[in-house]
C-alpha positions in Angstrom: -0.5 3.5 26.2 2.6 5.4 27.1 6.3 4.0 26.1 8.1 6.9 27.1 9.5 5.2 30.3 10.6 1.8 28.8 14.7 1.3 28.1 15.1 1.5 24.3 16.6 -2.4 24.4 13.6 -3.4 25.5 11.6 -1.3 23.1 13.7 -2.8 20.1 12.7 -6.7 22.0 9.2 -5.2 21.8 9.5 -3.8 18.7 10.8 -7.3 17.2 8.8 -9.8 18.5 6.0 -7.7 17.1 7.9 -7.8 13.7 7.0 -11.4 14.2 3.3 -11.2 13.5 4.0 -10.3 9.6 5.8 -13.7 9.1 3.1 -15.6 11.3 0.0 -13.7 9.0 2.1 -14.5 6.0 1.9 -18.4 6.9 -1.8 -18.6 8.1 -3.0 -16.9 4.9 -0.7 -19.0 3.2 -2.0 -22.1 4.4 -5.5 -20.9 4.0 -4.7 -20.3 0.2 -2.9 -24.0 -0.1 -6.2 -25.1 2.3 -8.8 -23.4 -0.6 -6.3 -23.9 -3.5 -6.9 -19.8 -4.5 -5.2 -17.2 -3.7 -8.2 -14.8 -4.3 -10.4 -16.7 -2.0 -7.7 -16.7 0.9 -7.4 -13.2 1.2 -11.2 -12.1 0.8 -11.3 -14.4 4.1 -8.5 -12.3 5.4 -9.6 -9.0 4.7 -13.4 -9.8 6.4 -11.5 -10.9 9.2 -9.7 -8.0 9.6 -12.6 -6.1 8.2 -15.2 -7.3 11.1 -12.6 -6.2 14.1 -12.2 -2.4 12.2 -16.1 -2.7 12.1 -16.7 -2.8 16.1 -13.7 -0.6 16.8 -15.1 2.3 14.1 -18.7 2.0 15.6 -17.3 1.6 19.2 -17.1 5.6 19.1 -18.9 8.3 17.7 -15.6 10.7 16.9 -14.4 7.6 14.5 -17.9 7.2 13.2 -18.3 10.5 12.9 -14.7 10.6 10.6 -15.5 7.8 8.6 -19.2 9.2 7.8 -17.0 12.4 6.6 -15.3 10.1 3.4 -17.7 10.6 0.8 -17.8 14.2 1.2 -13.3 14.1 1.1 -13.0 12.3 -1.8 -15.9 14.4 -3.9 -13.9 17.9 -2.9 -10.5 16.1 -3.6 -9.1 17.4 -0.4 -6.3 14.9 -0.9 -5.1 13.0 -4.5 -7.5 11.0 -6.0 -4.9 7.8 -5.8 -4.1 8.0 -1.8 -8.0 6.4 -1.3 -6.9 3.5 -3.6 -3.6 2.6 -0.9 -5.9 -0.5 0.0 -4.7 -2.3 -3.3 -1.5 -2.6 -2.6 -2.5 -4.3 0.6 -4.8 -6.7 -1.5 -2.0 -7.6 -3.5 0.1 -8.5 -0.8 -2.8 -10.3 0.8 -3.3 -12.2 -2.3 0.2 -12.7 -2.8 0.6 -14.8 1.0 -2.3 -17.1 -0.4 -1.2 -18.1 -3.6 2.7 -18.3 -2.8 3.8 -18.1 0.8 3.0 -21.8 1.6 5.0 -22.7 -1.6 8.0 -20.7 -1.2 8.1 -21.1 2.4 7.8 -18.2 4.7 11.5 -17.1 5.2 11.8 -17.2 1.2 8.1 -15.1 0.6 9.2 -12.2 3.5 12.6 -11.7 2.3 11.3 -11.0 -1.5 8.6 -9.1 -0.1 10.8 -6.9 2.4 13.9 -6.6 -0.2 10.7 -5.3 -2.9 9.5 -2.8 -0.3 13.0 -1.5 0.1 13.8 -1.0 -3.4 10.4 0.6 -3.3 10.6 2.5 -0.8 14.2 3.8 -2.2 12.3 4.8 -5.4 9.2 6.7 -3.9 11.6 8.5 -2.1 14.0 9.7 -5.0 11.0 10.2 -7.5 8.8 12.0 -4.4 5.8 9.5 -5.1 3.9 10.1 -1.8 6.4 11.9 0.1 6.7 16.0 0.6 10.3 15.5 0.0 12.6 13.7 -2.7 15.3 11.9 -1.2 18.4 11.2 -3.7 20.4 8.3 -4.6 23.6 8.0 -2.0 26.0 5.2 -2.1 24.2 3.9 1.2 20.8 3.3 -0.2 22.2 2.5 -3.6 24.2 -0.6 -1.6 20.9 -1.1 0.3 19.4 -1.5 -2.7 22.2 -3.8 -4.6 21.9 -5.9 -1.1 18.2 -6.4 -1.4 18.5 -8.1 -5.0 21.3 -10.3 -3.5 19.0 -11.3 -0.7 16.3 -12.5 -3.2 18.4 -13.9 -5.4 20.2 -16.1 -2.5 16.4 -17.3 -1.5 15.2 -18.5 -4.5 18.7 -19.9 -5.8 18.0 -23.1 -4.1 15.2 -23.7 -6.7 16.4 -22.4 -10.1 15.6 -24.7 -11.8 11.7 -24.7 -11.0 10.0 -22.3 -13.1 7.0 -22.3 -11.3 8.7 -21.6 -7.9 10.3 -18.8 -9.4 7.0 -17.4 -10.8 5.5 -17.7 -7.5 8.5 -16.0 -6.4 7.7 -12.8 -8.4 4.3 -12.5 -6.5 5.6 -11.3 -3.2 8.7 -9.1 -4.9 5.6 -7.7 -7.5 3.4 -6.8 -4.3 6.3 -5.6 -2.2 7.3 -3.1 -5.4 3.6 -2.2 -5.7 3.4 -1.7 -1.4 6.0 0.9 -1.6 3.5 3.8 -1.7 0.9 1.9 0.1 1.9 3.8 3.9 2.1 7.2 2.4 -1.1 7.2 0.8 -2.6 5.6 4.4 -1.2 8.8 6.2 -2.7 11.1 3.5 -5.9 9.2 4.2 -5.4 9.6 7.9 -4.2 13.0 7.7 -7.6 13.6 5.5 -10.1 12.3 7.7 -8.7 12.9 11.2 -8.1 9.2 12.3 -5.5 6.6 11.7 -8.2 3.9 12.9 -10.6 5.3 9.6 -7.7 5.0 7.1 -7.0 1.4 8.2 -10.5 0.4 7.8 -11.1 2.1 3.9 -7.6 0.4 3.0 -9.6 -2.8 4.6 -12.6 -2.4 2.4 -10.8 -1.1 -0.6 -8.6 -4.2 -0.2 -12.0 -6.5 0.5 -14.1 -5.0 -2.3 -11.8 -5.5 -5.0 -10.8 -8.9 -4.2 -14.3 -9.8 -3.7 -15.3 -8.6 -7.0 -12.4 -10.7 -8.8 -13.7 -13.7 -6.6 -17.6 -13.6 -7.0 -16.6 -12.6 -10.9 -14.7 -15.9 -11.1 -17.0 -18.1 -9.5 -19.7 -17.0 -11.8 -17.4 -17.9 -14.5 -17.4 -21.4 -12.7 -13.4 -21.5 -12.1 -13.7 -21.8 -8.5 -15.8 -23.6 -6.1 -15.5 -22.2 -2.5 -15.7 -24.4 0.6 -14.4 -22.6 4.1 -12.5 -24.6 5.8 -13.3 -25.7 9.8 -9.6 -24.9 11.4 -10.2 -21.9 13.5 -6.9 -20.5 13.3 -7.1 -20.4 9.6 -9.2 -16.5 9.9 -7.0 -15.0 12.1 -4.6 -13.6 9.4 -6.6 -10.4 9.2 -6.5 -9.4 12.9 -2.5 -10.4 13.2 -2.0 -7.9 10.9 -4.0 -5.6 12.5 -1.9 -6.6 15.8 1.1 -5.7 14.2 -0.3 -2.2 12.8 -1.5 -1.2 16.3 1.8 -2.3 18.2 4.1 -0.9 15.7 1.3 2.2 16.0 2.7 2.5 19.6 6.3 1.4 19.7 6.9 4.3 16.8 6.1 6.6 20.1 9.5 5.4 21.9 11.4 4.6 19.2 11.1 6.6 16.4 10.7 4.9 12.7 14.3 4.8 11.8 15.1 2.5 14.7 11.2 0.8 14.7 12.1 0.2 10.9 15.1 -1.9 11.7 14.2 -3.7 14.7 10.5 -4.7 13.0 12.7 -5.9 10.1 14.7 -7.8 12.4 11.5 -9.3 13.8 10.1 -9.9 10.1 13.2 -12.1 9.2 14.1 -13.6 12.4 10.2 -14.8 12.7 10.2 -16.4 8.9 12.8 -18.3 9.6 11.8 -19.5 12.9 8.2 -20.7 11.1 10.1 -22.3 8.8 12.0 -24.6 10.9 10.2 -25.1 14.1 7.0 -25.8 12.0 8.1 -28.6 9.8 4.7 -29.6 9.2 4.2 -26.6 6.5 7.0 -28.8 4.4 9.3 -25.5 4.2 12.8 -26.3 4.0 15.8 -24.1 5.2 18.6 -23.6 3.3 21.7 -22.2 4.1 21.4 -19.9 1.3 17.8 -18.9 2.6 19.3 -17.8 6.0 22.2 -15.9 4.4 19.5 -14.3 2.1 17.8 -13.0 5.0 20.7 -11.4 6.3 21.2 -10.1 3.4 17.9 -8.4 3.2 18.3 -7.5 6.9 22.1 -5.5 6.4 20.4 -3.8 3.6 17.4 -2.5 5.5 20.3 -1.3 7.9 22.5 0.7 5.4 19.6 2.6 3.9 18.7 3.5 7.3 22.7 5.0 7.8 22.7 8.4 6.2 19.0 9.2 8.1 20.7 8.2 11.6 23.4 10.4 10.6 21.4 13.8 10.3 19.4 12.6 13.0 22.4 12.5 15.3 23.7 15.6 13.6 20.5 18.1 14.3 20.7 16.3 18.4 23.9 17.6 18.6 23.2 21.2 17.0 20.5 21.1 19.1 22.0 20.2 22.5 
């Protein structure tokens, strides 16, 4: 699918309302987990989900079967880092972390610690070169960035300081967005690796699954959990959402570029929380005005560490033109 003759405005509409599908997997995984009462057991369910649509599109054709045959033979010759085949974690953790908290913090509160922890992340790999060809250093943009991503989640939870348990459960999502950080680089060494975005997508699936299916079958051995599915449809589709959002962002990156898709997904990620939160009252997730201003917060800070990268990017047009 081409983009190249759609407006950039509408693009950045696209590009938004597909931002919305994070937020919308982050409460049907959330209400799975409140559903199940586990955390663990709502994002197994997630990752077969999301597992059994990669299955069909990887055997749908023999090139992607052909690359994801080829994985064995990668990781034995180490063509790539040992720890770039592990990415899938981070995306279990996440997973996990939408089960056990989202449908207690309420969705606007969850993405904004989760998107101000990928920031600071993201901030981090970049000066420290963790999965990136080239280290990026501290400026006062991204340092403000930063600074405005702690505000953000600080503003979200403020509303319930003096829960302890909320704010543990709101460590989960900031943990797993810290943890995510690395997650895309070592999916594009993966990718890079094996020839095909679609046979990174499904390892980090079944790296993801196989772990948390592990912890899950370990625990109900142990007897701690009792595992009943639940008979609301909806309640599986947080696996293919997400892969929705990977394959539209996939294409809007081809018209956009990722500074810009960066922001205007953000945009989406925020805007869509908050939206969830208070056109569905029947989660029980309340909006605060602090909540809102946190996600503005988060939302200005994803857009000043994006500042000194739309600067040389306007500076190389111009020496270009």
């Amino acid at each position: 699918m081409s983009t190249k003759n759609l407006s950039t405005p509408l693009l950045m509409v696209a590009t938004v309302l597909a931002g919305m599908l994070s937020p919308m997997q982050s409460a049907v995984n959330g209400q799975l987990g409140h559903v199940l009462k586990d955390g663990n057991a709502s994002a197994v369910i997630s990752f077969a989900s999301g597992l059994v649509v990669m299955f069909f599109i990887i055997m749908s054709k023999k090139q992607y079967r052909q690359q994801f045959a080829s994985i064995p033979t990668l990781i034995k010759t180490r063509k790539i880092p040992l720890w770039n085949w592990f990415a899938g974690l981070c995306g279990a953790m996440v997973v996990f972390s939408e089960g056990a908290s989202a449908s207690a913090l309420g969705i606007a509160t969850f993405q904004t610690a989760l998107i101000s922890a990928l920031l600071l992340s993201g901030l981090l790999c970049d000066r420290f070169g963790i999965g990136v060809d080239e280290k990026k250093y501290f400026t006062p943009y991204r340092v403000l960035g930063a600074v405005l991503a702690v505000v953000a989640t600080l503003f979200v939870v403020s509303p319930q300081w003096h829960s302890t348990s909320f704010i543990y459960l709101a460590i989960l999502p900031f943990l797993a967005g810290l943890l995510a950080g690395w997650q895309p680089a070592g999916n594009s060494k993966v990718a890079e690796a094996t020839g095909s975005m679609m046979v990174s997508i499904t390892w980090n699936f079944i790296v993801g699954f196989t772990v948390l299916t592990i912890a899950l079958v370990v625990r109900m051995a142990l007897g701690h959990i009792t595992l009943e599915l639940p008979a609301t449809w909806w309640m599986y589709l947080g696996g293919p959402l997400g892969l929705m959002s990977i394959a539209l962002m996939a294409i809007l990156v081809r018209g956009l570029g990722l500074l810009m898709l960066g922001v205007a997904s953000t945009a989406g990620q925020l805007l869509g929380s908050v939206l969830i939160d208070l056109l569905l009252p029947s989660l029980g997730n309340t909006v605060y005005l602090v909540t809102i201003i946190g996600t503005l917060f988060a939302l200005v800070g994803a857009i000043v560490t994006t500042i000194p990268e739309f600067k040389a990017t306007k500076s190389v047009k111009r020496a270009g033109a």
